[in-house]
N, C-alpha and C positions, 0 to 999 in steps of 0.2 A: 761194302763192309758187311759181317758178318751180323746177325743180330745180336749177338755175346758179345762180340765188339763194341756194339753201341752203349748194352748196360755197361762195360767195363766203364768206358768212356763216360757214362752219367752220374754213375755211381762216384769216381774219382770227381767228378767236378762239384756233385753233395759234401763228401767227401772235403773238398778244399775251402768251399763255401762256410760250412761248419769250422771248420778252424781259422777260417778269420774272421769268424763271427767273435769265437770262445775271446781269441785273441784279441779281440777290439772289444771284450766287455768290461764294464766298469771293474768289477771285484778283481780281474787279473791284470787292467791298466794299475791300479794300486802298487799290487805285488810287483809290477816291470819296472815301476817307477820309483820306487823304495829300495830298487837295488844298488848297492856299489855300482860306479862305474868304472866300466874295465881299463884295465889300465897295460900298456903296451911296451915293450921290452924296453930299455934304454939303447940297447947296441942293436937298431933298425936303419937302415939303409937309410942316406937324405931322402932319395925319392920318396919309398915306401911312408916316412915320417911325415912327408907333406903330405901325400896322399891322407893319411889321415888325420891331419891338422884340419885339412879342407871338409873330411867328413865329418869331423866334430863343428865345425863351425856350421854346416848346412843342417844336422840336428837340432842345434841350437837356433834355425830361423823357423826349424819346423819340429815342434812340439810332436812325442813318443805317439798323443791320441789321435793326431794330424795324419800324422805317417802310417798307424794302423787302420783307421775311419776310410782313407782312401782306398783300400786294394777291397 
C-alpha cells in the first residue's frame, strides 16, 4: 500500500471515530431522543411489517445511548 493510501485510510477512520463520538454525546443524545418517532407506511408488506415490529422491540430492550455508547 501506498503511503497516501494509509493517510487516506487514518484519516477516514479519525474521521469516523469523531462522529461517533459527536453522536454518542450528551447534548445531541437529547436532541435524538426528543424526536418523533418515525412512523412507517400502513400499506407495508407482512414480512417487511414484522421485520420491523421486531426492530422496535429490540430498541426498546436497548436504550438510543446503549446503542450509540457501543460502536
Amino acid at each position: 500500500m501506498s503511503g497516501a493510501r494509509i493517510n487516506i485510510n487514518k484519516t477516514a477512520a479519525k474521521v469516523a471515530t469523531n462522529i461517533r463520538r459527536e453522536l454518542a454525546s450528551e447534548s445531541n443524545l437529547r436532541v435524538l431522543e426528543a424526536l418523533p418517532a418515525f412512523q412507517a407506511d400502513e400499506h407495508l408488506p407482512k414480512k417487511l411489517r414484522r421485520l420491523l415490529e421486531r426492530l422496535d422491540a429490540a430498541e426498546h430492550d436497548k436504550p438510543l445511548r446503549k446503542m450509540l455508547r457501543r460502536s
